[in-house]
C-alpha atoms as a printed R data frame, in Angstrom:
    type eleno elety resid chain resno      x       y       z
1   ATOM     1    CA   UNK     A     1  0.000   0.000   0.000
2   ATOM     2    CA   UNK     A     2  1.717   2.730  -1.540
3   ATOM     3    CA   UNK     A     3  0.144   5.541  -0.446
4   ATOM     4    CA   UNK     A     4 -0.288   4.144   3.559
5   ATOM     5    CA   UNK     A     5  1.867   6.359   5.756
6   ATOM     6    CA   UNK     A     6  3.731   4.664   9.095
7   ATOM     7    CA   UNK     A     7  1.641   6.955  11.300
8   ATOM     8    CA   UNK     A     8 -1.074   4.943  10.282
9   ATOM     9    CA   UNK     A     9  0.170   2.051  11.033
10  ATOM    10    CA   UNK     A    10 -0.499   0.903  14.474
11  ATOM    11    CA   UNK     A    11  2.707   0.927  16.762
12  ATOM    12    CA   UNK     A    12  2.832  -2.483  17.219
13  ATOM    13    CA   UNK     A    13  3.456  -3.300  13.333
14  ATOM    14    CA   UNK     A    14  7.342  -2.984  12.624
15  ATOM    15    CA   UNK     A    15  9.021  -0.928   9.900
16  ATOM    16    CA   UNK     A    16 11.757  -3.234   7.308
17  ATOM    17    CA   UNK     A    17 14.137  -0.863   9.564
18  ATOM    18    CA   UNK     A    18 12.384  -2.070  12.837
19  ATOM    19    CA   UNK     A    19 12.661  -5.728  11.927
20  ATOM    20    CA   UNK     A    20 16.176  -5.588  11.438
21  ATOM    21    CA   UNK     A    21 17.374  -3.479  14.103
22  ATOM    22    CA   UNK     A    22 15.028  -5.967  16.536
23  ATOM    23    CA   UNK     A    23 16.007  -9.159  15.092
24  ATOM    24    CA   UNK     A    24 19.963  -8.792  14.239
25  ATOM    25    CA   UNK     A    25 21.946  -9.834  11.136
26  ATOM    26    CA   UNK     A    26 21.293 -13.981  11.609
27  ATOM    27    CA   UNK     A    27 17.911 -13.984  10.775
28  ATOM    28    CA   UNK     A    28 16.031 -14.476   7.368
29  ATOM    29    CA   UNK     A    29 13.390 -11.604   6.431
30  ATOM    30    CA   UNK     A    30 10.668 -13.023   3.972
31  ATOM    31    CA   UNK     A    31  8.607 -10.596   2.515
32  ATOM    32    CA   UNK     A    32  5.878 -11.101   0.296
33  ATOM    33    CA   UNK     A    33  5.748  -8.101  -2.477
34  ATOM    34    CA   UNK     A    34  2.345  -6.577  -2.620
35  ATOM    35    CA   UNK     A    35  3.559  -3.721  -3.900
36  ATOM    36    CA   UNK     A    36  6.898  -4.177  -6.388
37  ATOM    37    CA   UNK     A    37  7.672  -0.338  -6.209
38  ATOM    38    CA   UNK     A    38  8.637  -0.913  -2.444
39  ATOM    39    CA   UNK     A    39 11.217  -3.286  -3.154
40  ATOM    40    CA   UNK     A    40 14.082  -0.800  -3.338
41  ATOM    41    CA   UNK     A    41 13.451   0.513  -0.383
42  ATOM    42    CA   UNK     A    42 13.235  -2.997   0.804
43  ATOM    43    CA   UNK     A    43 16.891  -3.867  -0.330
44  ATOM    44    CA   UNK     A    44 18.247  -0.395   0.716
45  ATOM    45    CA   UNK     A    45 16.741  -0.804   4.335
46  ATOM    46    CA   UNK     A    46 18.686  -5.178   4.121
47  ATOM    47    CA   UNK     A    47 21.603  -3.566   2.832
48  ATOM    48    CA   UNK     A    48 22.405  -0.714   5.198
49  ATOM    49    CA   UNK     A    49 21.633  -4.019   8.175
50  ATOM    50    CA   UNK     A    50 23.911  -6.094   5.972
51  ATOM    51    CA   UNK     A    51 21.267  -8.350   5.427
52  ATOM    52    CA   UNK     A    52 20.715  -8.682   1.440
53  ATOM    53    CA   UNK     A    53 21.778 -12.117   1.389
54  ATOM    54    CA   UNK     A    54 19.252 -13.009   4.098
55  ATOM    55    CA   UNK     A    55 16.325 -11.388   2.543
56  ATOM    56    CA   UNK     A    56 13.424 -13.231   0.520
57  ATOM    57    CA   UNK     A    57 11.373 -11.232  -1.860
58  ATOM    58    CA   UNK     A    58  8.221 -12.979  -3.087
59  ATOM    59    CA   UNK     A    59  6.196 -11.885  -6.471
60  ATOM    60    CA   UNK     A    60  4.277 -13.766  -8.621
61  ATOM    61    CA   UNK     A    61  5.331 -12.142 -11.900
62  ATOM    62    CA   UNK     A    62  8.278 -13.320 -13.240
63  ATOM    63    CA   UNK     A    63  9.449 -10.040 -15.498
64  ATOM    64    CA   UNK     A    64  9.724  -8.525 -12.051
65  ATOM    65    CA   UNK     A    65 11.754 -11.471 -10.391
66  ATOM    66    CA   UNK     A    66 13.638 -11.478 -13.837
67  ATOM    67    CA   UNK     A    67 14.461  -7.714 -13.172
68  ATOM    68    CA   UNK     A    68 14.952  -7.835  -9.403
69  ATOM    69    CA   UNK     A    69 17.588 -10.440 -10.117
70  ATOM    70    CA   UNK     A    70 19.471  -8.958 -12.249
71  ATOM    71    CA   UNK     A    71 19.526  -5.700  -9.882
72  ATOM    72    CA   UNK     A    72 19.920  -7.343  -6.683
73  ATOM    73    CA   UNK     A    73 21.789 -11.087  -7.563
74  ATOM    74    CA   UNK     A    74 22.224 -11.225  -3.436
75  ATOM    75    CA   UNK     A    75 18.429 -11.482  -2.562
76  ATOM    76    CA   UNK     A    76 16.583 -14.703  -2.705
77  ATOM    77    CA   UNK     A    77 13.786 -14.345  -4.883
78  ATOM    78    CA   UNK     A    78 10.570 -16.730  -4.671
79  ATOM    79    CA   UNK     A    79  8.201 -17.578  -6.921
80  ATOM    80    CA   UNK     A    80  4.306 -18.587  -5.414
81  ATOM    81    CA   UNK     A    81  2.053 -20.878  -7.248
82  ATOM    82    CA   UNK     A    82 -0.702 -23.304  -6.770
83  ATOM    83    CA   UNK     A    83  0.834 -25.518  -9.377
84  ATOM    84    CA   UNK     A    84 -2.390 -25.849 -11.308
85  ATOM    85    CA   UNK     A    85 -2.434 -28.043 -14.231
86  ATOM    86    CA   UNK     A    86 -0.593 -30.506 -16.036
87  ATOM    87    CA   UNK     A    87  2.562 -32.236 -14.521
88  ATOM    88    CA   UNK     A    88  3.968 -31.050 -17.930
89  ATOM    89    CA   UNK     A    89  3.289 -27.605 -17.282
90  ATOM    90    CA   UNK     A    90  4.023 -27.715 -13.715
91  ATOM    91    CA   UNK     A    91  7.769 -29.016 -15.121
92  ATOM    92    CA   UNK     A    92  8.151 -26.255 -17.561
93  ATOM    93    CA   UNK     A    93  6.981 -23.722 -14.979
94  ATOM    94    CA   UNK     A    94 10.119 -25.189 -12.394
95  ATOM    95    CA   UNK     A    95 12.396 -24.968 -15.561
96  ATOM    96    CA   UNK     A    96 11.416 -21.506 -16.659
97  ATOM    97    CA   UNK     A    97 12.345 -20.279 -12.541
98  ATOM    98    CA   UNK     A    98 15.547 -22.643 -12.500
99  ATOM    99    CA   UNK     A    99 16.613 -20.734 -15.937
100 ATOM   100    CA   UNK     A   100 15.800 -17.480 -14.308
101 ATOM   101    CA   UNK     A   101 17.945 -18.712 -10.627
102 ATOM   102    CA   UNK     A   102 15.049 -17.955  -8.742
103 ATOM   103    CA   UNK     A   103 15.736 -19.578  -5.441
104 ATOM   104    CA   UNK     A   104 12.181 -21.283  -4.460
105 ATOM   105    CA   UNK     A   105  9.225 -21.666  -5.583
106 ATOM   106    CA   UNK     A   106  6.183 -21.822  -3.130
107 ATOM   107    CA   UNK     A   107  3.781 -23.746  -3.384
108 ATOM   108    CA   UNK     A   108  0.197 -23.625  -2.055
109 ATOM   109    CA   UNK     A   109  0.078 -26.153   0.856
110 ATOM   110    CA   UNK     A   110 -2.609 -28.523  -0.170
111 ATOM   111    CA   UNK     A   111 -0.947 -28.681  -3.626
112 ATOM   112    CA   UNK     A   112  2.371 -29.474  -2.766
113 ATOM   113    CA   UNK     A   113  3.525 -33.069  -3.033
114 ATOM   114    CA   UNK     A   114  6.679 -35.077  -2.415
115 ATOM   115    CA   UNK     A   115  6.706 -35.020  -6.663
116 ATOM   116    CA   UNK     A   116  6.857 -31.293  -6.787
117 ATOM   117    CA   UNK     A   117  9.470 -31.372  -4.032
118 ATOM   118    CA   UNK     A   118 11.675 -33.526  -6.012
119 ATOM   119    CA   UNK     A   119 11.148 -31.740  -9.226
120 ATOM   120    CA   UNK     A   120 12.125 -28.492  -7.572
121 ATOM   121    CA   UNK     A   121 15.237 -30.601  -5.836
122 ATOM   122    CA   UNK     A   122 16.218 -31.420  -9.291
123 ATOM   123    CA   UNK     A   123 16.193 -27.764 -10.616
124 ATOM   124    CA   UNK     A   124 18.300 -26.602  -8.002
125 ATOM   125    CA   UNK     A   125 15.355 -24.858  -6.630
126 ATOM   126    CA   UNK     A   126 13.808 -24.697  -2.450
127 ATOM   127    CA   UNK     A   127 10.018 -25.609  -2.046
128 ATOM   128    CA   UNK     A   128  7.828 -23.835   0.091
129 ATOM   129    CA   UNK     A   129  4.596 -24.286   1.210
130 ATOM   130    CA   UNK     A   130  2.144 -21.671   1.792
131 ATOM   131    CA   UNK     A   131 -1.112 -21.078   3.276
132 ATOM   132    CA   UNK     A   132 -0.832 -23.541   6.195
133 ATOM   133    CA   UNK     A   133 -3.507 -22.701   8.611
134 ATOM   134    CA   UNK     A   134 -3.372 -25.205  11.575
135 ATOM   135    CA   UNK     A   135 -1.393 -28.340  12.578
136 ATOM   136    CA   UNK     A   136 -2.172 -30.905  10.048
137 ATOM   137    CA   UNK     A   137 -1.408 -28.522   7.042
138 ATOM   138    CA   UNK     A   138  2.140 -27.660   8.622
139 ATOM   139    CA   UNK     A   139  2.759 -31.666   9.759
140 ATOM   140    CA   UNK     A   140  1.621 -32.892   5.878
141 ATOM   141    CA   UNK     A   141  3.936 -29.578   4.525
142 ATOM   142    CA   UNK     A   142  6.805 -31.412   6.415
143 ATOM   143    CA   UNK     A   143  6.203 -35.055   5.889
144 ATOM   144    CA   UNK     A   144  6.032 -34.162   2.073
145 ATOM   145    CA   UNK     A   145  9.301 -32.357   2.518
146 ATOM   146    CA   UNK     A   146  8.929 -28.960   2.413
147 ATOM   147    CA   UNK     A   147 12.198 -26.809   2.910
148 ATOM   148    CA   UNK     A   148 10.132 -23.827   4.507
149 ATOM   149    CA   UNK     A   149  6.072 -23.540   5.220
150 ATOM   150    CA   UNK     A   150  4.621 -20.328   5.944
151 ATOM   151    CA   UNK     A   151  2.165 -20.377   8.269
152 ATOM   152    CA   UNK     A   152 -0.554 -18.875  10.257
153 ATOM   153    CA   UNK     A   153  0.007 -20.139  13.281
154 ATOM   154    CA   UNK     A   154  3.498 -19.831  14.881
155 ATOM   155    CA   UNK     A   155  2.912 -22.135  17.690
156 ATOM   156    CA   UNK     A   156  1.660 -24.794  15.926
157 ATOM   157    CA   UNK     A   157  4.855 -24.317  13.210
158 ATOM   158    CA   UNK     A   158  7.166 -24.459  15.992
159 ATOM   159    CA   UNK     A   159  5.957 -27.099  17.866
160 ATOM   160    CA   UNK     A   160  5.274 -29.592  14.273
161 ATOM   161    CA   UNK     A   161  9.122 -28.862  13.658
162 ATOM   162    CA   UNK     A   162 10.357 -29.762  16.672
163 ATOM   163    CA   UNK     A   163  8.117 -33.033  16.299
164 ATOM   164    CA   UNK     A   164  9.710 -33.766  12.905
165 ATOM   165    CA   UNK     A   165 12.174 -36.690  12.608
């Protein structure tokens, strides 16, 4: 939201800057891109933490990843689908993102399987799973080998992984 000023944001809800200055250099930021214009500010807020290598951008064109990657080759760029269709488009989909070194794609939850894992495996590429709402959504995400689910609830995430073999 472009045009939504931080004084209208209740206090609670962290600026990029915030985030950073809160959570220290170790630790991942994944951000999914509503709005593509706020991306540099994005990168310029990672950069000046020394963070651009830790930061995830999510977008679901690909010109744009295409163009962030060429501008920012440090940020890990994902792609989110619901894989929808034919195994043979899902495959040229994971080839097109490989070609483009797009680091993961994610996947909605209930459409990811251990097939698409593998496929993205193949390609070099991280799956993700997205949309998990409650337990058995984050436990499936894992036993079908997700390599990060995004989640609704945090407990329920935390206590699943620790469960996992």
């Amino acid at each position: 939201m472009r045009t939504l000023q931080r004084r209208e944001l209740p206090p609670n809800v962290p600026t990029v800057d915030e985030l950073f200055a809160c959570c220290g250099p170790g630790v991942d930021l994944a951000l999914d891109m509503a709005d593509p214009r706020a991306a540099d500010a994005v990168v310029h807020s990672a950069s000046i933490h020394g963070d651009v290598h830790r930061l995830w951008l999510t977008y679901w064109r690909l010109p744009v990843l295409a163009q962030w990657r060429r501008r920012w080759p440090q940020v890990r760029l994902v792609y989110p689908t619901l894989l929808i269709g034919s195994a043979r488009r899902s495959a040229a989909l994971l080839d097109r993102l490989a070609a483009m070194d797009v680091d993961a794609v994610n996947v909605f939850h209930h459409r990811l399987g251990g097939h698409t894992v593998a496929a993205a495996h193949r390609r070099d590429l991280l799956a993700f799973a997205w949309g998990a709402r409650g337990r058995s959504g984050i436990e499936r995400a894992i036993r079908r080998g997700a390599d990060g689910i995004f989640a609704d609830d945090v407990g329920a995430l935390v206590a699943a992984v620790r469960r996992a073999p």
